[in-house]
N, C-alpha and C positions, 0 to 999 in steps of 0.2 A: 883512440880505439878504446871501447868501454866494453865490450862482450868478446869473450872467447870460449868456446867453447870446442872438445875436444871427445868425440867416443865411438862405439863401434862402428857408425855410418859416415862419420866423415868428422869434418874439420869445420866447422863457422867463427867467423867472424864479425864485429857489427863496430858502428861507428855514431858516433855524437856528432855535433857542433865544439866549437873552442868556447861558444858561448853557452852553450848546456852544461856544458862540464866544469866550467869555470863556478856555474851556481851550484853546483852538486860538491864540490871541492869547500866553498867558500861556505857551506851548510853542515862541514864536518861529515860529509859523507865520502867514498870511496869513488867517485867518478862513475861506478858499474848502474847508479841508480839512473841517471840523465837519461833522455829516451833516446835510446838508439833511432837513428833515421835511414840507413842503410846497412845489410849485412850481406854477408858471401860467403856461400858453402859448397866446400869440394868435396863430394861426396865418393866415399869408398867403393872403389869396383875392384871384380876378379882380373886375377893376371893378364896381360895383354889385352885389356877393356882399358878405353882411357875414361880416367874420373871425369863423371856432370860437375860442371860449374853453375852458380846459378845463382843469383845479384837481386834480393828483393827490395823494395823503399817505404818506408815506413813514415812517409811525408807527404801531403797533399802537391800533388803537380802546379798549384799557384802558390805553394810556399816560398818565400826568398829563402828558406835552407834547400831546398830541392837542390839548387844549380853546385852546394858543399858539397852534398850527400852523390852528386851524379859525377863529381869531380874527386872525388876519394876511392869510387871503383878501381882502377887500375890497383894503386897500392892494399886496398883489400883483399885483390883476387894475389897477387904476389904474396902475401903474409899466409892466405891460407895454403897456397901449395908450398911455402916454408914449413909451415908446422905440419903438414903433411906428408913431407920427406920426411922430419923430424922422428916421427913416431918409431919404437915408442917413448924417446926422449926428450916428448911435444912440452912436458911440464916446464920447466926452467925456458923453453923458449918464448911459452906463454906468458909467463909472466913477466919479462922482459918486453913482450909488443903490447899489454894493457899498461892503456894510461898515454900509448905512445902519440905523439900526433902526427895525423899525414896528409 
């Protein structure tokens, strides 16, 4: 997981490859630079509204990372309704799921 983000509308999250991140680590960078390829954002609603979910991909449909990036949904849409129960104690959780792999 390389992107978290956290603020009034909701919760996103986004996701690399083990190979993206592996060059952005091994480059002295933080992992957060590698291009995320899929993210998911649980967007803030009023009481008794259930939150939009919503999964977008950031990879061409003939890419061999598409089938990574289609296969890491599940645990993306889980991490962001964690840190969106979390709030607003979402910080330490965040940083805890960047970096994480799933």
């Amino acid at each position: 997981m390389n992107y978290v983000w956290v603020d009034a509308e909701g919760v996103t999250v986004g996701a690399t490859s083990a190979q993206r991140w592996a060059w952005d680590v091994s480059e002295g960078y933080s992992g957060a630079d590698a291009k995320t390829l899929v993210m998911a954002t649980l967007s803030n609603a009023p009481p008794g509204v259930a939150p939009a979910e919503s999964v977008t991909f950031h990879v061409h449909p003939t890419d061999a990372e598409r089938a990574a990036a289609i296969g890491a949904v599940g645990a993306l849409l889980a991490a962001v309704r964690e840190l969106h129960a979390a709030q607003p104690a979402w910080q330490e959780l965040a940083r805890s799921w960047f970096g994480r792999a799933i």
